[in-house]
C-alpha positions in Angstrom: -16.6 -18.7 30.5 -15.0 -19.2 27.3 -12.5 -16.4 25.6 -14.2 -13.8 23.5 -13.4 -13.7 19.7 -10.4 -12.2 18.5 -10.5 -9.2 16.8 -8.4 -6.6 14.6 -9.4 -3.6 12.8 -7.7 -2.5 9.5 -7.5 0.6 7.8 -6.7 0.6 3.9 -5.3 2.8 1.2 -7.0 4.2 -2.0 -6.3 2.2 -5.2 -7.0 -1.5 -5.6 -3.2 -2.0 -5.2 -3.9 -1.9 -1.8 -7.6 -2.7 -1.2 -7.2 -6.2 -2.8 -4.3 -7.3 -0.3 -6.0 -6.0 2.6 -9.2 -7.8 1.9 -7.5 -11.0 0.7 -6.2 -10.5 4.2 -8.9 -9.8 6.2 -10.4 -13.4 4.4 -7.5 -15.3 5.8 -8.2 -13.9 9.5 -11.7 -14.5 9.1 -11.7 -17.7 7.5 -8.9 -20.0 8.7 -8.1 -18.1 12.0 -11.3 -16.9 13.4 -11.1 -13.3 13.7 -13.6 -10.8 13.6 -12.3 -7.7 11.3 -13.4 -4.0 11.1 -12.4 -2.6 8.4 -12.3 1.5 9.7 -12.9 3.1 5.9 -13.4 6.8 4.9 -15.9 7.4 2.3 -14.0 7.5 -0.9 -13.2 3.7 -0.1 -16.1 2.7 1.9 -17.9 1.1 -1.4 -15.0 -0.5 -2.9 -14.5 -2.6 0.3 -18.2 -3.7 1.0 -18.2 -4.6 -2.5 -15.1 -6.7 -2.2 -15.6 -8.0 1.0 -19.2 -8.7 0.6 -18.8 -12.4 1.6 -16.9 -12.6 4.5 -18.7 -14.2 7.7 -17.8 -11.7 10.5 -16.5 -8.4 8.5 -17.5 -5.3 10.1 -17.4 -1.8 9.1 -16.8 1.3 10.8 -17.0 4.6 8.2 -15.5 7.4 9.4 -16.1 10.6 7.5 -14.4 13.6 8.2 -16.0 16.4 6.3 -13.5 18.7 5.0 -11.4 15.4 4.3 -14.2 13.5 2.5 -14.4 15.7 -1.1 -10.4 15.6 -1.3 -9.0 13.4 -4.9 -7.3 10.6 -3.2 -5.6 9.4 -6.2 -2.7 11.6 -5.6 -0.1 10.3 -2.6 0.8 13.7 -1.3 -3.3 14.9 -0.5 -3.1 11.4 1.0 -0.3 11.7 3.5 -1.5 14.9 4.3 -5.4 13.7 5.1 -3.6 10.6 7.4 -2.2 13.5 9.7 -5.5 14.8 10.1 -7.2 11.6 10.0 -5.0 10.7 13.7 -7.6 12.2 15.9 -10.7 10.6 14.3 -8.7 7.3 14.3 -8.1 7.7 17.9 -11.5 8.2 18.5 -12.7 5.3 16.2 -9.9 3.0 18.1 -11.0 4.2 21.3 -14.6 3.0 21.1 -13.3 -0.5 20.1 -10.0 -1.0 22.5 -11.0 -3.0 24.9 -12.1 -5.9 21.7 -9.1 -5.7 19.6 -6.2 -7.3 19.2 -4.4 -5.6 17.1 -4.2 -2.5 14.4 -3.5 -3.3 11.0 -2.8 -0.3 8.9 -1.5 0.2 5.0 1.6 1.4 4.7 0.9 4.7 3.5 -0.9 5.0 6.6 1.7 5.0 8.7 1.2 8.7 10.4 -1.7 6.4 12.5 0.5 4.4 14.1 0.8 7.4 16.4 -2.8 7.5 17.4 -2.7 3.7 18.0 0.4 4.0 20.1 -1.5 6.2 22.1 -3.8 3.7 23.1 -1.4 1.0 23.5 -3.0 -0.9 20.8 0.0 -2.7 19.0 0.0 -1.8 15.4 1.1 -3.3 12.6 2.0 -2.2 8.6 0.3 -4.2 5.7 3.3 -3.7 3.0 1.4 -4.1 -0.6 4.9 -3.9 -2.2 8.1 -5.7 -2.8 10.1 -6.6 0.2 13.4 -5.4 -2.0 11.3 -2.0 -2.0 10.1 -2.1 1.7 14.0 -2.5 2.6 14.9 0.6 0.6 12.0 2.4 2.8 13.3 1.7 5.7 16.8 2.8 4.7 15.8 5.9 3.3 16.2 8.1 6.5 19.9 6.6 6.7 20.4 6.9 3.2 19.0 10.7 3.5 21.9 11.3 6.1 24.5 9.9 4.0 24.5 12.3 1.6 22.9 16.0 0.2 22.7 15.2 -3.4 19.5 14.0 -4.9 18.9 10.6 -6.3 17.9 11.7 -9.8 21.4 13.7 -10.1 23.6 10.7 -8.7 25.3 8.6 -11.9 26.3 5.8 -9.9 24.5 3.0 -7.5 23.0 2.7 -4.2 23.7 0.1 -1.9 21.3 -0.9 0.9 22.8 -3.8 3.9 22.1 -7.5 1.9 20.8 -5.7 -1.3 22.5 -5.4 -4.5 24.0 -2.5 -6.2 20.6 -0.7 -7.5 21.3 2.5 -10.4 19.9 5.4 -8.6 17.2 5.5 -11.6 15.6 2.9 -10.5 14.4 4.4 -7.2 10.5 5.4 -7.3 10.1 9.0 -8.7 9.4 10.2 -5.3 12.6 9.4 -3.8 14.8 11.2 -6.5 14.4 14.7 -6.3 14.9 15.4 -2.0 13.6 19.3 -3.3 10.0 18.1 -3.8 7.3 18.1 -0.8 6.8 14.3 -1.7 9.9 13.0 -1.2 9.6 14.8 2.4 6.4 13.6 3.3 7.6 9.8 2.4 10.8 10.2 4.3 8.2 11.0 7.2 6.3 7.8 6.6 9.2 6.1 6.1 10.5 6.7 9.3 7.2 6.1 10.9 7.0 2.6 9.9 10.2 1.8 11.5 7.9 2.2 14.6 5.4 -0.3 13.8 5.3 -3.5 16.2 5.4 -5.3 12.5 5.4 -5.4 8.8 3.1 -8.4 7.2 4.7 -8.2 3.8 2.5 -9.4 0.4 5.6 -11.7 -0.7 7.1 -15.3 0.7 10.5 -16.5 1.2 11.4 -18.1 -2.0 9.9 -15.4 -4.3 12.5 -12.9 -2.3 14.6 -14.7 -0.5 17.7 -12.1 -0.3 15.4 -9.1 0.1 13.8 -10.8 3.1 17.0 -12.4 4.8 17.9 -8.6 4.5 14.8 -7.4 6.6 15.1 -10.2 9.0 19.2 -10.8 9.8 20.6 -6.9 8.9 17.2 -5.2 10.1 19.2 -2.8 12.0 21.4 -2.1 9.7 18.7 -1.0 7.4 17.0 1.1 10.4 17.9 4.2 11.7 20.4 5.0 14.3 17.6 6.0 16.7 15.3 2.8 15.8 15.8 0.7 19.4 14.1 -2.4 18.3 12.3 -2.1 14.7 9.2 -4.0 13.7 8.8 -7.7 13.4 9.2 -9.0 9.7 6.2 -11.0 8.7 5.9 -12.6 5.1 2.4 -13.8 4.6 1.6 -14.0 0.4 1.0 -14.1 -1.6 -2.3 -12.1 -1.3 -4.0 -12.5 -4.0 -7.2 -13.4 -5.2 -8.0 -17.2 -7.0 -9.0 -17.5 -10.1 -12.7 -17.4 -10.1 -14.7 -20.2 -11.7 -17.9 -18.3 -11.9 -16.8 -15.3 -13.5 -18.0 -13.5 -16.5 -17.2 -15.0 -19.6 -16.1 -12.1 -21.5 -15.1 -12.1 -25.4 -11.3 -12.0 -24.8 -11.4 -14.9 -22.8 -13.0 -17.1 -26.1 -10.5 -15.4 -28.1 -7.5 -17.0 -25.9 -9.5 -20.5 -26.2 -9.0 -20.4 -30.2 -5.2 -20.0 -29.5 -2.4 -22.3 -29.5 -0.6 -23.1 -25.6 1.7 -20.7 -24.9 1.8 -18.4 -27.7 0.3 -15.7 -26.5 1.8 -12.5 -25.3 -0.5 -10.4 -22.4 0.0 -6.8 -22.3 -1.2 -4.9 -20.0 -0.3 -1.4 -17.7 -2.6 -2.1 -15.0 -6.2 -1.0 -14.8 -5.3 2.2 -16.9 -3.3 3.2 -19.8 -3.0 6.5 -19.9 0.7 6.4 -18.7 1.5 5.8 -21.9 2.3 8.5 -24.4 0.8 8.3 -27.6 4.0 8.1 -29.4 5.0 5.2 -27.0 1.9 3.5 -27.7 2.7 3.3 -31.6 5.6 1.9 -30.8 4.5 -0.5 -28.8 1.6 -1.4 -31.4 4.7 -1.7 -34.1 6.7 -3.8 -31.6 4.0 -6.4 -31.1 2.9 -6.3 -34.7 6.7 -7.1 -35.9 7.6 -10.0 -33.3 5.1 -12.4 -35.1 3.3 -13.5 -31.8 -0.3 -13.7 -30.7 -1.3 -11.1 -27.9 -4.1 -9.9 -26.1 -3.3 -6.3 -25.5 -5.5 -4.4 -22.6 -5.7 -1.1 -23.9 -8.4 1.2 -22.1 -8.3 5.0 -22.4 -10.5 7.9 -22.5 -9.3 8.5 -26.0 -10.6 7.3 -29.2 -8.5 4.2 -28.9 -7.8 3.6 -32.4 -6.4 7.3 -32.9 -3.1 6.2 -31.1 -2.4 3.0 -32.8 -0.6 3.4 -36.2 -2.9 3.6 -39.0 -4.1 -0.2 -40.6 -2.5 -2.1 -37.0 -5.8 -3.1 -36.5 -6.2 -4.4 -40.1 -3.1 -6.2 -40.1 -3.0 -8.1 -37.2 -6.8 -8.8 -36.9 -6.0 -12.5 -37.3 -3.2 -13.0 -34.5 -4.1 -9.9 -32.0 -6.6 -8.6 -29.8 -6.8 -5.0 -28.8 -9.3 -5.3 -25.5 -10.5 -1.5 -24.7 -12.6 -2.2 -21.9 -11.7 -4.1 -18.2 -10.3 -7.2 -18.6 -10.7 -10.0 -16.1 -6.5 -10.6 -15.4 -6.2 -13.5 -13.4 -8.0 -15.7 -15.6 -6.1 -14.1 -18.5 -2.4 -15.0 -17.1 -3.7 -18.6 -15.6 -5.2 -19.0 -19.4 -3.3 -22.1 -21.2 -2.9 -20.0 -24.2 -1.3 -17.2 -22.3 2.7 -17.8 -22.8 4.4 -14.6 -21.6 3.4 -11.2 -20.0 4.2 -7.7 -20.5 3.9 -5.6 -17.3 4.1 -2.1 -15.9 5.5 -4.7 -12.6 3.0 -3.6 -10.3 3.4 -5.8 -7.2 -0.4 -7.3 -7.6 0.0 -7.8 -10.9 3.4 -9.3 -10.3 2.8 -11.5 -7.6 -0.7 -12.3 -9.8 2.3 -13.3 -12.7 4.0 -15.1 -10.5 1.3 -17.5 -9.0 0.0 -18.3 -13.1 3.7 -19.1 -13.7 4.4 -16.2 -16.4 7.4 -14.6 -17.5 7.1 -11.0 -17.6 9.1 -8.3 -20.3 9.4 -5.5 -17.4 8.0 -2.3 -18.5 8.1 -0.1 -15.5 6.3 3.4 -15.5 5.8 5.2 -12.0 5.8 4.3 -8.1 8.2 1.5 -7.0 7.6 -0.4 -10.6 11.2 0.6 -11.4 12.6 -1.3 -8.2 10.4 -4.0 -8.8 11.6 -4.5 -12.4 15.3 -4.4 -11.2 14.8 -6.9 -9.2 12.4 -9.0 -11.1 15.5 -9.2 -13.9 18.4 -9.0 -11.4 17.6 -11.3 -8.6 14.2 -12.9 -8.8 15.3 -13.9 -12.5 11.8 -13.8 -13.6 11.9 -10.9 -16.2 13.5 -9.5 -19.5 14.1 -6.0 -19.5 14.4 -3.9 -22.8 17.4 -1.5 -23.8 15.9 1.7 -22.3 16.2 5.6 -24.5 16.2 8.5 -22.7 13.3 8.8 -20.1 12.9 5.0 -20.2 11.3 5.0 -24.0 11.4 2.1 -25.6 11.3 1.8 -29.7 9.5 -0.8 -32.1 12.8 -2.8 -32.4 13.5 -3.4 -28.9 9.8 -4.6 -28.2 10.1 -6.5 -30.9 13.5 -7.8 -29.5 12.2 -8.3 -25.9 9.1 -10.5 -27.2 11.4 -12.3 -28.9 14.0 -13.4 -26.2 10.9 -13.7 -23.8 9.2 -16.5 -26.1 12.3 -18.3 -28.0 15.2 -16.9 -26.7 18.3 -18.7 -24.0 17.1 -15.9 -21.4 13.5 -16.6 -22.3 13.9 -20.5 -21.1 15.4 -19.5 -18.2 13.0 -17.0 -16.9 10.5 -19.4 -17.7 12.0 -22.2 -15.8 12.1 -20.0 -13.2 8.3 -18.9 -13.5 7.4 -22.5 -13.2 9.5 -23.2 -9.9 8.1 -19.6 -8.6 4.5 -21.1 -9.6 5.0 -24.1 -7.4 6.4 -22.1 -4.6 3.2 -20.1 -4.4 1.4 -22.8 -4.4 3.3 -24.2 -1.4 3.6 -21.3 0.6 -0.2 -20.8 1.7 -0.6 -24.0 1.8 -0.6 -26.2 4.9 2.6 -26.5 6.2 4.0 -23.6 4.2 6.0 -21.2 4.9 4.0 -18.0 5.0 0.9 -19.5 6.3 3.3 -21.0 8.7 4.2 -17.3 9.6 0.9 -16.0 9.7 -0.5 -19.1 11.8 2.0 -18.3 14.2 1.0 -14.3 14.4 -2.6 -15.3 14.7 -2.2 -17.4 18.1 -0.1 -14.5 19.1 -3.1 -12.2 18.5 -5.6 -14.6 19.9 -2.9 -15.3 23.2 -3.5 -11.4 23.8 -7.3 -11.3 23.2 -8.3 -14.0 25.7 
């Protein structure tokens, strides 16, 4: 009688930062390893999934809707810590009725109150990390730096210093670690600390992206854990998980504007699948910046305002022969693997940055909220990938300095060099899911592991 087929369940996070990794994921272990996958998905992500993980040979679903839970925004991190401490027992339950198939538990990492119901059931458990490995090792330092100190990140002048990291300025901490007063940065400190109890972390990066950030994790791991961590999780690096290009996708009108432009000369801007982080004052300036540098650019601009009320009056006018303003969704990966496309401005979120990265782009980092800050620092610092503007007070950036940054990125010393580097990082990509590479090497490895347990 032959072994039974491997299986794993995984449980997402809201926002398509998160849902696109773990169903690039879930492909991988489908595809190339031969797992079946249940994806366990409350109702506010139950669509989004299906839709994206429509083609997969042996994807299962298991919804589990818990009433009072169901009707709550997700799109806010503090309703969604709170709902994981509730969603435990239903978890349990939902586990329960498929221990005896599965392998192993595969969880986002702002779903690491789970990891409790999981352990319960002796099901080993490990953390999907959708962000940077520099910002996973500030996570799990945070409970040691916590104990280090009383004072609040936001009111510290100087830099923090994590085990095998650089010197980071406080201000470049996500917003929710800098004031220790808020409920947030209380309820992250909790998952924070929970994750240090995963069996693993399978991190959306590979090892020459970030190498330092990942020696870190693996050779100082307890130096980065708490006192009270006995053996930490296992360090995984697996991406990138991305999606590839599609051949067959729409072609949409911003896409035949980039085939009228010349190689290269074309600046992408874009804030993710929304702008309305943006202030309208910061907008203009941006409009000015881009207007002023003399370059091409395709600039995503989508907002439930009348869009030409927040650019400066004629920018449309002027620049109607060298710029594209796109106000509806914009297909990105095609757009940054586009021959015209020569340089990308980027709120650095880590899909968007690892979807940089594997087009071979240069980004001008233009961090807003989250962990972008952290990602930017080290996209500039130690990646070498990025050009980072003078930043005003509360990170504002005027028309010069855009105009500035575009500059350097395109023609300047520090603009070859970051786009030397985005071709090596482009290659690397390319190398490390391939055969032989290093983080399909890594996630072969952790497969035959899974499969040694399920037979």
């Amino acid at each position: 009688m032959g072994s039974r087929t491997p299986h794993i369940a995984v449980f997402p996070s809201w926002g398509m930062g998160h849902l696109l990794p773990s169903v690039e994921f879930a492909k991988r272990m489908s595809i190339h390893h031969g797992f079946a996958v249940t994806f366990i998905t409350p109702p506010a992500l139950t669509a989004d999934i299906r839709s994206l993980a429509s083609s997969l040979p042996d994807i299962r679903f298991l919804d589990l809707s818990v009433p009072h839970l169901d009707s709550l925004p997700m799109n806010d991190p503090s309703t969604w810590f709170a709902a994981m401490e509730e969603y435990k027992g239903p978890v349990k339950h939902a586990l329960g009725s498929l221990k005896d198939e599965l392998s192993a538990f595969v969880i986002d990492f702002f779903c690491a109150p789970l990891i409790e119901a999981s352990t319960a059931l002796n099901i080993p458990t490990y953390v999907l990390s959708t962000v940077s490995a520099s910002r996973l090792c500030f996570m799990l330092f945070h409970d040691t730096l916590h104990s280090q100190t009383t004072e609040s990140l936001k009111d510290m002048d100087g830099a923090v210093t994590a085990p095998g990291l650089p010197s980071m300025p406080s201000r470049y901490f996500p917003n929710a670690m800098q004031d220790r007063t808020q409920p947030l940065y209380h309820l992250l400190l909790r998952n924070s600390r929970l994750l240090c109890t995963a069996d693993g972390i399978l991190m959306n990066t590979f090892h020459d992206l970030e190498s330092g950030s990942i020696r870190a994790l693996i050779e100082r791991k307890h130096e980065l854990l708490p006192k009270w961590v006995k053996k930490g999780p296992e360090i995984y690096p697996i991406g990138p998980l991305i999606r590839c290009p599609d051949a067959g996708h729409e072609k949409r009108d911003c896409l035949e504007w980039l085939d009228r432009q010349p190689d290269a000369s074309v600046m992408f801007v874009s804030f993710g699948s929304t702008n309305w982080f943006l202030s309208p004052d910061q907008t203009r300036e941006l409009a000015l910046g881009l207007e002023a540098s003399g370059y091409p650019f395709l600039w995503v601009l989508r907002s439930d305002k009348d869009v030409s009320a927040l650019l400066p009056p004629g920018f449309e006018m002027r620049t109607r022969d060298r710029g594209l303003v796109w106000t509806s969704w914009a297909p990105q990966i095609p757009i940054l693997s586009h021959p015209a496309t020569g340089g990308f401005v980027s709120h650095c979120g880590w899909n968007s940055t690892l979807e940089s990265v594997t087009s071979g782009l240069p980004i001008v980092v233009w961090p807003v909220r989250a962990e972008q800050k952290t990602n930017a620092f080290f996209l500039v610092n130690e990646i070498g990938l990025g050009i980072e503007p003078e930043w005003g007070p509360n990170w504002w950036v005027g028309k010069d300095e855009v105009e500035r940054a575009v500059r350097e990125l395109m023609e300047g010393e520090k603009g070859r060099k970051v786009r030397m580097r985005a071709a090596e990082l482009k290659e690397s990509a390319r190398k490390a899911v391939a055969a032989g590479g290093s983080s399909m090497d890594v996630l072969t490895a952790l497969a035959a592991q899974w499969k040694n347990r399920a037979s």
